[in-house]
TIZAKE-534162 format. One record per residue: residue number from 1; residue in three letters; x, y, z of N, C-alpha, C, O in turn. Coordinates in steps of 0.2 Angstrom, whole numbers. Layout:
SITE  num  residu    nxx    nyy    nzz   caxx   cayy   cazz    cxx    cyy    czz    oxx    oyy    ozz
SITE  NUM     ALA      X      Y      Z      X      Y      Z      X      Y      Z      X      Y      Z
...
END
This chain:
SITE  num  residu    nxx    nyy    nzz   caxx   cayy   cazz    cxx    cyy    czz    oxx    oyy    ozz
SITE    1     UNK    670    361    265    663    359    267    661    355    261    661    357    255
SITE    2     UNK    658    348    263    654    343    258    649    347    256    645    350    260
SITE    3     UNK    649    347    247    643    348    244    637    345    244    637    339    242
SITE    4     UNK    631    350    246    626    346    246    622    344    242    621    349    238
SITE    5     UNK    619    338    240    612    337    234    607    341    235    604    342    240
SITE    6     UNK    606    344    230    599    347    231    593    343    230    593    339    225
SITE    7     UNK    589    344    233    586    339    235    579    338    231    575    334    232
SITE    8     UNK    579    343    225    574    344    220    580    342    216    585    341    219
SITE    9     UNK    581    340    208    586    340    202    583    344    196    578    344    192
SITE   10     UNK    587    347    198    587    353    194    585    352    185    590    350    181
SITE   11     UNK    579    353    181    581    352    173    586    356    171    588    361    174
SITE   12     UNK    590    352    164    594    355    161    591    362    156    595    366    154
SITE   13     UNK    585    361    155    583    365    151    576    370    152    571    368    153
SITE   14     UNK    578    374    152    570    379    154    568    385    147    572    388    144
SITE   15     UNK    561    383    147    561    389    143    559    394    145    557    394    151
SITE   16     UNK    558    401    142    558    409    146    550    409    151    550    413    157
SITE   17     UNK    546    405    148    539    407    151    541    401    157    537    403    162
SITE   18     UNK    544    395    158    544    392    164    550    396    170    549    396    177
SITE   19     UNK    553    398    167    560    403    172    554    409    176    553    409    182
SITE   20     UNK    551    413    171    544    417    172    540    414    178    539    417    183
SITE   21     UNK    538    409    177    534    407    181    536    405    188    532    404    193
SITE   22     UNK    542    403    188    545    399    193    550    407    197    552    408    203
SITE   23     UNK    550    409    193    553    417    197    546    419    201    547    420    207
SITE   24     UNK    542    419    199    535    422    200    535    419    209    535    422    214
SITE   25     UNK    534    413    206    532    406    211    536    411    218    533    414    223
SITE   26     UNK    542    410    217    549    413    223    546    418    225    548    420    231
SITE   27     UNK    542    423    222    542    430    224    536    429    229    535    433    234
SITE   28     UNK    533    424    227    526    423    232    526    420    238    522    421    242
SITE   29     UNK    531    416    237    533    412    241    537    417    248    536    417    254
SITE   30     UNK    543    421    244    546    425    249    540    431    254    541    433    260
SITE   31     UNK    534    433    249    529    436    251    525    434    257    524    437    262
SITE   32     UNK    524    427    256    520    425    262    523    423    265    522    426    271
SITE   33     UNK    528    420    265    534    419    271    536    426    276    536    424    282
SITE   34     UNK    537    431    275    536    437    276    530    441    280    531    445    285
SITE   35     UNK    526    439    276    518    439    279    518    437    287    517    440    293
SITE   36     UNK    521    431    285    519    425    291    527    428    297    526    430    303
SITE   37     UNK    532    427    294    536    431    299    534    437    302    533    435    308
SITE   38     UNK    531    442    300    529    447    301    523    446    307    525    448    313
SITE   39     UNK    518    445    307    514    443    312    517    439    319    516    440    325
SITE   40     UNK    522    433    316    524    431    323    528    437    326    525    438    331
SITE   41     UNK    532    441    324    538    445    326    531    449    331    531    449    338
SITE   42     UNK    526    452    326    521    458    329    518    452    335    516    456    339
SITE   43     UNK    516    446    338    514    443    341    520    443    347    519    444    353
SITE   44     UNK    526    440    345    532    442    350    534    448    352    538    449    357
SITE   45     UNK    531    453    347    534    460    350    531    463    357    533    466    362
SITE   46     UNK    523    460    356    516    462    359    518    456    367    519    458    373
SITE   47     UNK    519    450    365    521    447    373    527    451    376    527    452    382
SITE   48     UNK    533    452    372    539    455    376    537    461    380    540    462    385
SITE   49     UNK    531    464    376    529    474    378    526    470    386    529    472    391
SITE   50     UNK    521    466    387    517    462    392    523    463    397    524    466    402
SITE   51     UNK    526    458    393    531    454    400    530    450    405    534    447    409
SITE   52     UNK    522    450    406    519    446    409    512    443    406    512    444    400
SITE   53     UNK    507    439    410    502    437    409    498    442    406    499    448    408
SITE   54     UNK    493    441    403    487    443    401    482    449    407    478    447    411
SITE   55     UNK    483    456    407    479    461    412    485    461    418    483    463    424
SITE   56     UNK    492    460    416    497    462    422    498    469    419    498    469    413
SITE   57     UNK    499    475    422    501    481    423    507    482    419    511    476    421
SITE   58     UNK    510    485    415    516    485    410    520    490    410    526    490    410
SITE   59     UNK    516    497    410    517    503    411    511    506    410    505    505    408
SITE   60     UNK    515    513    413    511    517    419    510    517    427    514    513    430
SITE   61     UNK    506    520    430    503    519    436    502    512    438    498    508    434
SITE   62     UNK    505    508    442    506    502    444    508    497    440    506    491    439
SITE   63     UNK    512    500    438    519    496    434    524    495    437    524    496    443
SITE   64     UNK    531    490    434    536    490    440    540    496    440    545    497    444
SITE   65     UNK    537    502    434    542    506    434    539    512    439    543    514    442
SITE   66     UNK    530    514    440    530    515    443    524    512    447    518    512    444
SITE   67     UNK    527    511    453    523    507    458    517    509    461    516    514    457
SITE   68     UNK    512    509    465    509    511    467    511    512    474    510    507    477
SITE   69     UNK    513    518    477    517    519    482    510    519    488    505    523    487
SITE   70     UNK    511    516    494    506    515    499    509    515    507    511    510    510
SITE   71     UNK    508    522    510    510    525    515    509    522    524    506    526    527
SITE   72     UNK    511    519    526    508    515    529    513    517    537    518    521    537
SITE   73     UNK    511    513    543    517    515    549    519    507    552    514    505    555
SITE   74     UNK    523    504    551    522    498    553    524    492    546    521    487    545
SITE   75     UNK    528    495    542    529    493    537    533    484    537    533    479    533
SITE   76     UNK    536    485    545    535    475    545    534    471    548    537    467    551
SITE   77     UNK    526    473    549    523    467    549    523    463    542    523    466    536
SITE   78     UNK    523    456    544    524    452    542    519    450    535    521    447    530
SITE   79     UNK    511    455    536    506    455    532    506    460    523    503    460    517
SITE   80     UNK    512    464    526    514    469    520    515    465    515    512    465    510
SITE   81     UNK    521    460    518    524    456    511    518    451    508    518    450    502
SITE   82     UNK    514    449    512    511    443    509    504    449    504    500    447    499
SITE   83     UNK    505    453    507    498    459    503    502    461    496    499    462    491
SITE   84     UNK    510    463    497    513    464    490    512    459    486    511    461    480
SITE   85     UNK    514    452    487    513    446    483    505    445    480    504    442    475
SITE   86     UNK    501    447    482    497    447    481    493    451    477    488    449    474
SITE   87     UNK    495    457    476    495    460    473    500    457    467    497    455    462
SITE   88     UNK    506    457    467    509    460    459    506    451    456    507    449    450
SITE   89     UNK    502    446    461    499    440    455    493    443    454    489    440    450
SITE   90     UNK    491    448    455    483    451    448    489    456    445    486    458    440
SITE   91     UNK    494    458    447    497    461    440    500    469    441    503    472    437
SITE   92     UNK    499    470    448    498    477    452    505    478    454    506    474    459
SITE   93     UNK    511    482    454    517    481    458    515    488    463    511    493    461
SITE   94     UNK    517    487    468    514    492    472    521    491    478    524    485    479
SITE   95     UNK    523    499    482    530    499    485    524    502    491    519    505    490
SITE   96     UNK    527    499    497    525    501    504    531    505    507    537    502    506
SITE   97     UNK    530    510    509    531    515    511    531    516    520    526    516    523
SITE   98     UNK    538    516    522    537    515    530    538    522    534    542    526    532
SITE   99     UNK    534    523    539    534    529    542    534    528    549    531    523    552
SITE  100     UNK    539    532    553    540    532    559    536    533    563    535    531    569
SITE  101     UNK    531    538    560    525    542    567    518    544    562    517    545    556
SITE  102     UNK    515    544    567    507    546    563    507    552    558    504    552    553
SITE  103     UNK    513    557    561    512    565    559    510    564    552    505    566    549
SITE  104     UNK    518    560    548    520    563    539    517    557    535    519    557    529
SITE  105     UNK    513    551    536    509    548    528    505    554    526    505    554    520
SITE  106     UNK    501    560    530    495    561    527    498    569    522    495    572    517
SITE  107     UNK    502    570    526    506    576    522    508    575    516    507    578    511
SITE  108     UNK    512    568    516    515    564    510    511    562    505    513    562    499
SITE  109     UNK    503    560    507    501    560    502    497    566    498    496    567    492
SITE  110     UNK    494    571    503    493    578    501    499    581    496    499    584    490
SITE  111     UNK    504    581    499    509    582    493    511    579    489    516    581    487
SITE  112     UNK    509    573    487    511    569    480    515    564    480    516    561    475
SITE  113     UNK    518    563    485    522    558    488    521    552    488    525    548    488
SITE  114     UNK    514    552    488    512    543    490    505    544    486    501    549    484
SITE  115     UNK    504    537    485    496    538    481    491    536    484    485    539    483
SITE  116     UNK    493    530    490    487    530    495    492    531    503    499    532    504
SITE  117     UNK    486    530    510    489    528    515    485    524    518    479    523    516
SITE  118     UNK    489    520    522    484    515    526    486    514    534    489    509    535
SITE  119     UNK    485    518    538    488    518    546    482    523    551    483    525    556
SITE  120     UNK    478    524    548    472    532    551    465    528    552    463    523    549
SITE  121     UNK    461    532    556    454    528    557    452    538    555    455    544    553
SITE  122     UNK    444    533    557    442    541    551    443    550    558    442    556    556
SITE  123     UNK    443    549    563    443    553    565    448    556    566    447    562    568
SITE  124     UNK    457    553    565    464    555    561    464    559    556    467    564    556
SITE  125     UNK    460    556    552    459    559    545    454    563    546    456    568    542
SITE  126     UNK    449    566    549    444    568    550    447    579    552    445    584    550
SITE  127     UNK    454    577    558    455    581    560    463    585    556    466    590    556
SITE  128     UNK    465    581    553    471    583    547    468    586    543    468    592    543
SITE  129     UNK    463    583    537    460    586    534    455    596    534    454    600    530
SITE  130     UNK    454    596    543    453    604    546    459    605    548    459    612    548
SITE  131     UNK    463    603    549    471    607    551    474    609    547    477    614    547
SITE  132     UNK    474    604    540    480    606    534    474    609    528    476    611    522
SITE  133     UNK    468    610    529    463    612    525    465    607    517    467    610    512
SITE  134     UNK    464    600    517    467    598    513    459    593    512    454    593    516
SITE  135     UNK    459    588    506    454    585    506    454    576    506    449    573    503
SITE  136     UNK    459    574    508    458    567    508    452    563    510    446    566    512
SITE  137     UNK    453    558    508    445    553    508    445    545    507    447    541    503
SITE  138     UNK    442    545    512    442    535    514    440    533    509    437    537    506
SITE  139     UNK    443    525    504    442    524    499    441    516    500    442    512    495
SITE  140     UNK    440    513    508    441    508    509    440    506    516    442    511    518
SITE  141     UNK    438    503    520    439    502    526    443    494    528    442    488    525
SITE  142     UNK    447    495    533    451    488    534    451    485    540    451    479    540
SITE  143     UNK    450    487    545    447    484    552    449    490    559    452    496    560
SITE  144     UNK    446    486    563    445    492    569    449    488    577    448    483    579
SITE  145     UNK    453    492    579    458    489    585    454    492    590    453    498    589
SITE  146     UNK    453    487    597    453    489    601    458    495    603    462    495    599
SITE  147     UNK    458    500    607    465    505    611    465    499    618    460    496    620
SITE  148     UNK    471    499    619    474    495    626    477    499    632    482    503    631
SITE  149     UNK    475    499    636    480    501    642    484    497    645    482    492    648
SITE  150     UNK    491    498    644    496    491    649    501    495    653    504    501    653
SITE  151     UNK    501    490    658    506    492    662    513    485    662    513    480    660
SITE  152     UNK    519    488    665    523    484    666    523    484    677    528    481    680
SITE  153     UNK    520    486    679    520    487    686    514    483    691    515    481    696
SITE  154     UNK    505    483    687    501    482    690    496    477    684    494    479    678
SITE  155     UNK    495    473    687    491    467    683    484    468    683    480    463    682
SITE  156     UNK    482    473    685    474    476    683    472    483    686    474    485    691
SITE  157     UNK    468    486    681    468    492    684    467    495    691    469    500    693
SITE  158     UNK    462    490    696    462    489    703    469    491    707    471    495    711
SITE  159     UNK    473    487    703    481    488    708    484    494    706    489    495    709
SITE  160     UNK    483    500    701    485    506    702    483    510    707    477    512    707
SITE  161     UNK    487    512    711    488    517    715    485    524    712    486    527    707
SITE  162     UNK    478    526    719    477    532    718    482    537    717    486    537    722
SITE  163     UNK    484    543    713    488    549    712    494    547    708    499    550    706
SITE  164     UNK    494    541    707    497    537    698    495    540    693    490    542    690
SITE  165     UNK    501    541    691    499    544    683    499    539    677    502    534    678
SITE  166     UNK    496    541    672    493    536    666    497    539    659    494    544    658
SITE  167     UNK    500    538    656    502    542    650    497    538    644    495    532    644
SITE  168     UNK    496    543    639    492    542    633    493    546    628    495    552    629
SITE  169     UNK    491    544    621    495    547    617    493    555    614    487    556    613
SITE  170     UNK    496    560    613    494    565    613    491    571    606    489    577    606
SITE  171     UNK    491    565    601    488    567    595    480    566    597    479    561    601
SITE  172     UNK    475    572    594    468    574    598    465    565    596    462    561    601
SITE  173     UNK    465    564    591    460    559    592    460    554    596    456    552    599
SITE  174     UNK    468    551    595    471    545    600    469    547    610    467    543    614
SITE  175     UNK    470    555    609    469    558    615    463    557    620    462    557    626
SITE  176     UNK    458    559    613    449    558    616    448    551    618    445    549    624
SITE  177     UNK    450    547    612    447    541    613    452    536    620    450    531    624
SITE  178     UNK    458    539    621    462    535    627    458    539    634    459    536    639
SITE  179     UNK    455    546    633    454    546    638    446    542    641    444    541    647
SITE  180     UNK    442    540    636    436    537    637    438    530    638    434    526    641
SITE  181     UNK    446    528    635    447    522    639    447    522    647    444    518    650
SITE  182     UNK    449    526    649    453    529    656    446    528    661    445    525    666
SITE  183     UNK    441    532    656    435    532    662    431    527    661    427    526    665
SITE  184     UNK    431    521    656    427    516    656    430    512    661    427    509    666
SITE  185     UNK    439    511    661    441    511    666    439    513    674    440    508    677
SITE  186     UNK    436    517    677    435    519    683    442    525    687    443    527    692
SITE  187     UNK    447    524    680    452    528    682    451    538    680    455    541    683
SITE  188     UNK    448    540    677    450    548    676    438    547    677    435    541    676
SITE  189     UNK    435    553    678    431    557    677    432    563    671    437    567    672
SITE  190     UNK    426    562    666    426    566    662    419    573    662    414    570    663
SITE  191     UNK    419    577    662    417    584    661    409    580    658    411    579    652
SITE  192     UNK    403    579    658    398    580    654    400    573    650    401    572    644
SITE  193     UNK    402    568    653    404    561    650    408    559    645    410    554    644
SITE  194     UNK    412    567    643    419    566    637    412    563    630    407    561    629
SITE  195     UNK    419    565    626    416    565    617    422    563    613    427    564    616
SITE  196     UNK    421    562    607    427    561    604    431    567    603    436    568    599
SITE  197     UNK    429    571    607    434    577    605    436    580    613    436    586    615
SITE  198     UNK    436    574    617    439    576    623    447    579    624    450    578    619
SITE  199     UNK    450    583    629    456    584    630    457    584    637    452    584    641
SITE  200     UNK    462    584    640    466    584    647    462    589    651    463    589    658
SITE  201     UNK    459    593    648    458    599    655    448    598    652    444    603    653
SITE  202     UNK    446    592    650    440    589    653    439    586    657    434    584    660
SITE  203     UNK    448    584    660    445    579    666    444    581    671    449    585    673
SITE  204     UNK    439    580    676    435    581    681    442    579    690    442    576    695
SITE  205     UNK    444    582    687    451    580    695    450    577    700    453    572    702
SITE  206     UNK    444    581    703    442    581    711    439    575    710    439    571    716
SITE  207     UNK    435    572    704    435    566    704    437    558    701    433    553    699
SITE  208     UNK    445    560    700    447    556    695    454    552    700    458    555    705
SITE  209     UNK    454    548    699    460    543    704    466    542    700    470    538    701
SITE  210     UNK    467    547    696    475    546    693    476    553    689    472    557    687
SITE  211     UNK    481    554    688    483    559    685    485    557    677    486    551    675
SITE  212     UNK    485    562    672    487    560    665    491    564    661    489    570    660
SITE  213     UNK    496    562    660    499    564    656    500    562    648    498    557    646
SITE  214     UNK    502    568    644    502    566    635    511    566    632    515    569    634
SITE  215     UNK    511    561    628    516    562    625    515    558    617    511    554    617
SITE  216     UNK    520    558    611    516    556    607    519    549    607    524    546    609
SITE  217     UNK    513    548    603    512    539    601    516    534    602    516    530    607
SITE  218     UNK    521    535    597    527    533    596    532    530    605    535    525    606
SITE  219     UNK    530    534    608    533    535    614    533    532    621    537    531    625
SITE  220     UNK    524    531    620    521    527    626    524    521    628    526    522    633
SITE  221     UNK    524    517    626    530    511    628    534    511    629    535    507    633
SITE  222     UNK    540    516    628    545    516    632    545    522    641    550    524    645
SITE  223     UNK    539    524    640    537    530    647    535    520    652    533    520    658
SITE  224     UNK    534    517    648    529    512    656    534    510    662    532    507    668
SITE  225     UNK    544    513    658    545    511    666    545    517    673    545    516    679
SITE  226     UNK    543    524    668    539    529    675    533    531    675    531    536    677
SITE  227     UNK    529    526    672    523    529    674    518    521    677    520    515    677
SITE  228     UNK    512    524    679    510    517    681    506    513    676    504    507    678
SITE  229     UNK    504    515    670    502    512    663    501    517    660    499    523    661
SITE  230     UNK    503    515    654    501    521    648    495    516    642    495    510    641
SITE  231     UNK    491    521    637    488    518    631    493    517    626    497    521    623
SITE  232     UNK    493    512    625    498    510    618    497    508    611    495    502    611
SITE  233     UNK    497    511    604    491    512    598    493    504    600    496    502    604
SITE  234     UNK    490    501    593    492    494    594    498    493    589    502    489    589
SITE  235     UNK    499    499    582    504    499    579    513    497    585    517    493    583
SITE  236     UNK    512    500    590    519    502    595    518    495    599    523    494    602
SITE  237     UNK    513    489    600    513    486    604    517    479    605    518    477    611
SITE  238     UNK    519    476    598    524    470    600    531    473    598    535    470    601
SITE  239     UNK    532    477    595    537    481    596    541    485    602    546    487    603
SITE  240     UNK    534    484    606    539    485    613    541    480    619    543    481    625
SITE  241     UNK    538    474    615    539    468    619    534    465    622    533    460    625
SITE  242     UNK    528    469    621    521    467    622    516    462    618    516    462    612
SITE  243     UNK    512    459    622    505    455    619    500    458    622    498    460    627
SITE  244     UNK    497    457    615    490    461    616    485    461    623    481    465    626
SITE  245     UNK    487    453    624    482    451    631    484    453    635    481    452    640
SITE  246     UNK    490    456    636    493    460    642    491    467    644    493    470    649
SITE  247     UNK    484    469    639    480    475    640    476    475    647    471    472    646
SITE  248     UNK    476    478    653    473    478    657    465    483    657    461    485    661
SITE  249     UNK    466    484    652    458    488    650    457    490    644    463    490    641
SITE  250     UNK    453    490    639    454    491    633    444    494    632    440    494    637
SITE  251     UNK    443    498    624    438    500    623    435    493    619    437    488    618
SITE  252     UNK    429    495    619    424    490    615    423    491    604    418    491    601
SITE  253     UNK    429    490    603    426    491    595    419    489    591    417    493    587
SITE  254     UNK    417    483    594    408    483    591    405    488    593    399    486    592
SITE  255     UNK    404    493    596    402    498    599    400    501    591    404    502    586
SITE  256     UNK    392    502    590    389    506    585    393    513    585    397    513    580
SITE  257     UNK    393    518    589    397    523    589    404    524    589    407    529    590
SITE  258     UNK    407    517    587    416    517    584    417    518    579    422    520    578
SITE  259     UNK    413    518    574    413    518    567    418    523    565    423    521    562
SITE  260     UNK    419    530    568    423    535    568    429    533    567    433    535    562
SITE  261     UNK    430    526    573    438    523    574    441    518    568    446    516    568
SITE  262     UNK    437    516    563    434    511    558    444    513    554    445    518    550
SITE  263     UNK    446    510    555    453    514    551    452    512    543    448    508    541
SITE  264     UNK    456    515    538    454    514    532    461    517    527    466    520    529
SITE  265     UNK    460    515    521    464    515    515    462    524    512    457    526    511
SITE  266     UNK    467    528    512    464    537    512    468    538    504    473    535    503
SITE  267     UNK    466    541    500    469    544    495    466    553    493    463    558    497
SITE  268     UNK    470    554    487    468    560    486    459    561    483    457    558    478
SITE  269     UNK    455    566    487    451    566    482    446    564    476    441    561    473
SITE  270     UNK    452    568    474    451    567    466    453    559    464    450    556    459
SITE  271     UNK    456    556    468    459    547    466    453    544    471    454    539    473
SITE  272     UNK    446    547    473    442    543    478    440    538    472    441    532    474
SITE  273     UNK    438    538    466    436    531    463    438    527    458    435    524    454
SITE  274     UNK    446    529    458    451    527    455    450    518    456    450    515    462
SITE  275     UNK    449    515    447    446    509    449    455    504    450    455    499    454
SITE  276     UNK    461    507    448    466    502    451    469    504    459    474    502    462
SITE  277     UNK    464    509    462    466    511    468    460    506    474    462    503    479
SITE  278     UNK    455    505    471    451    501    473    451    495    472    451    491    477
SITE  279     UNK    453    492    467    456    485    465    461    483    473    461    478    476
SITE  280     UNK    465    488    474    470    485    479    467    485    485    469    481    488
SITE  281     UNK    461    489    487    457    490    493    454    482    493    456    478    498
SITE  282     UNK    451    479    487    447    475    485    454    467    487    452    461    489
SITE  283     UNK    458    469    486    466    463    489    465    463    494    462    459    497
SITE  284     UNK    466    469    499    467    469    504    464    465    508    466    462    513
SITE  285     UNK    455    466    506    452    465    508    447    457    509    443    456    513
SITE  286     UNK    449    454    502    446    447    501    453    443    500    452    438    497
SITE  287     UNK    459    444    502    464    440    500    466    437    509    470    440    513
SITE  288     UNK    463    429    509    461    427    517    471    428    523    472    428    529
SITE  289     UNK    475    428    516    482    427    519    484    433    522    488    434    527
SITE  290     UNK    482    438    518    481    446    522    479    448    527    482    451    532
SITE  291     UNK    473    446    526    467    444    534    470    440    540    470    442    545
SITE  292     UNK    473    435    537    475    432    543    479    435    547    479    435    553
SITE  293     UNK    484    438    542    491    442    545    489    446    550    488    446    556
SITE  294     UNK    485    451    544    482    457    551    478    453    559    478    457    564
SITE  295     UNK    476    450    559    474    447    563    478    444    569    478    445    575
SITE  296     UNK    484    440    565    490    438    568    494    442    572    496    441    578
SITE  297     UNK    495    449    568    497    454    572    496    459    577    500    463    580
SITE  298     UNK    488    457    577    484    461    582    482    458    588    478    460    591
SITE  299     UNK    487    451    588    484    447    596    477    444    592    474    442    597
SITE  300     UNK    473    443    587    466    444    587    461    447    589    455    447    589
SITE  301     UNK    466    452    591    459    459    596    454    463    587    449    466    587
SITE  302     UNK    459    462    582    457    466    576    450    463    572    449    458    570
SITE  303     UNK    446    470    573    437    468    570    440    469    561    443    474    560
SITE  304     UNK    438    465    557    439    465    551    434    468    547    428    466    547
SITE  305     UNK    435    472    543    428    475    540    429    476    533    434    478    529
SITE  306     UNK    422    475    531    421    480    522    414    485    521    409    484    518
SITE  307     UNK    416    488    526    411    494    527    409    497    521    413    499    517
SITE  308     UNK    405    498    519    404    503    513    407    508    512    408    510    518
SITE  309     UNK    410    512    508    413    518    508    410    523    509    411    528    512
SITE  310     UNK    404    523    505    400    528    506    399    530    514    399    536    516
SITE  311     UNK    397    525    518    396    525    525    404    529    530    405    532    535
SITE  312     UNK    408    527    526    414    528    530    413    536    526    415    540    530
SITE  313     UNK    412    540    520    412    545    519    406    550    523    408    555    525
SITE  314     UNK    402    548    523    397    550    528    400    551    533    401    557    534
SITE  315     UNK    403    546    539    406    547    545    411    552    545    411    556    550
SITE  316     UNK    416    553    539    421    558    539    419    566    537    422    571    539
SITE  317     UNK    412    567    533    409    573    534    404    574    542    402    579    544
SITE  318     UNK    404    568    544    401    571    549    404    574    555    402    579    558
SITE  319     UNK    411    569    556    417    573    559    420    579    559    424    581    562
SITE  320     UNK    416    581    554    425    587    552    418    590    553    417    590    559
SITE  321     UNK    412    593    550    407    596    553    407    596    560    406    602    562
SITE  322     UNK    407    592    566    408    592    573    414    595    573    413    601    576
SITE  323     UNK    421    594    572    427    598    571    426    605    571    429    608    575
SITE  324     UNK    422    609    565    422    616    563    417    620    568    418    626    570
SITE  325     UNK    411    614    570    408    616    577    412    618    585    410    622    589
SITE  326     UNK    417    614    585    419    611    591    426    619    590    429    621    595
SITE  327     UNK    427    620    585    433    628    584    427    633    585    429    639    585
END
């Protein structure tokens, strides 16, 4: 290896007090260098700890270690992914959570399983909440579907045949409200006009043009090749080969008295005003590529909303109060 010039020249002679001082010099020099290392390192330790931008989630709750797990039935749709992306850029990692049938988000989340859910309108939650004596609570509202009645046999309810049976789904609330489809329809008579807490043996026979049958949700789509139409949530609807405008009767969602159906974002009580649980209600709800999705895969039947929650908390105590009535 070529020997280097140093690039100061060295004097040949020092005396004790300049060696002193020039020792000194080094030591100060080594100090502030040190100084100055030291902060950059603690400024690089602090961006590495981040990992990301400035107010992204790092660790804890809505971290990538742990997610914000969100309970949902219908995990692909197309609107999921564009709502996770949307999320983890304000900083939030959040896992969607797919469920086959209505029954197990709500359980899953009373048991600790998930942190929120989003597939229930308030009178779902209304009636879980008196069956499992549990206390979940809307924390959000996201929009309201039409219910559809479709047939694969008859292209308006007029061409159903009197003593036809209609299948509809057999969870109480789905139940109430498919059968007030039925009668707006002209097809079943209900007992004193039916309520959202109707069931099969309100309907009035002697004056109803079809017969009805329950089975659950999940299921109505594939009963349409024996029966002469069934209610189909709209979660089961393109999944069974259908479009929405293929509904031959459907309910009126602007209806002041829907609110009930108003579906929403549900957590645990004690998480109702958890502000990073709200944050995500607050994506869901103003992030327009989300909107659109849901929209897209409702045929455009889907009313969009940002209800107050207070109002959707009112609606769901006033439910379960008619509930406790109604046992």
């Amino acid at each position: 290896m070529s020997e280097q010039t140093p690039l100061v020249a060295v004097p040949k002679k020092r005396g004790k007090l300049y060696v002193f001082i020039a020792a000194a010099a080094v030591v100060l020099v080594a100090i502030v260098a040190g100084i100055v290392i030291s902060l950059n390192n603690s400024q690089t330790d602090a961006a590495d700890a981040a990992g990301a931008p400035s107010g992204h989630i790092t660790e804890g709750k809505g971290s990538p270690s742990d997610p914000v797990k969100i309970g949902v039935v219908g995990a692909s749709d197309p609107y999921w992914e564009v709502y996770t992306e949307a999320t983890a850029a304000e900083g939030i990692s959040v896992e969607i959570v797919d469920f086959g049938s209505y029954e197990l988000p709500n359980p899953s989340l009373t048991e600790g399983d998930l942190d929120l859910n989003q597939f229930q309108h308030i009178i779902y939650l209304a009636q879980y909440n008196e069956a499992a004596n549990a206390d979940l609570a809307p924390i959000g509202a996201t929009a309201i579907y039409p219910l559809g009645l479709y047939s694969t046999q008859f292209d308006s309810v007029d061409e159903i045949p009197a003593g036809s049976t209609i299948a509809v789904p057999n969870d109480a609330s789905n139940l109430a409200r498919s059968l007030l489809v039925l009668q707006s329809a002209g097809l079943i008579e209900l007992t004193d006009g039916g309520s959202i807490f109707a069931t099969v043996d309100d309907i009035d026979t002697a004056n109803s043009r079809v017969s009805v049958t329950t089975l659950e949700a999940a299921l109505a789509p594939t009963s349409l090749p024996d029966v002469a139409a069934a209610i189909i949530n709209n979660d089961f609807v393109e999944d069974a080969g259908l479009s929405f405008s293929d509904a031959i009767a459907t309910d009126d969602p602007s209806d002041p008295n829907a609110l009930p159906y108003v579906n929403v974002f549900a957590a645990s009580s004690g998480d109702a005003d958890n502000e990073l649980f709200l944050k995500l209600v607050d994506i869901y709800q103003t992030t327009k590529a989300v909107q659109d999705g849901v929209l897209e895969v409702s045929g455009n039947t889907a009313v969009l909303l940002q209800t107050p929650v207070s109002d959707l908390v009112k609606s769901l105590a006033k439910v379960q109060s008619d509930i406790r009535v109604q046992g």
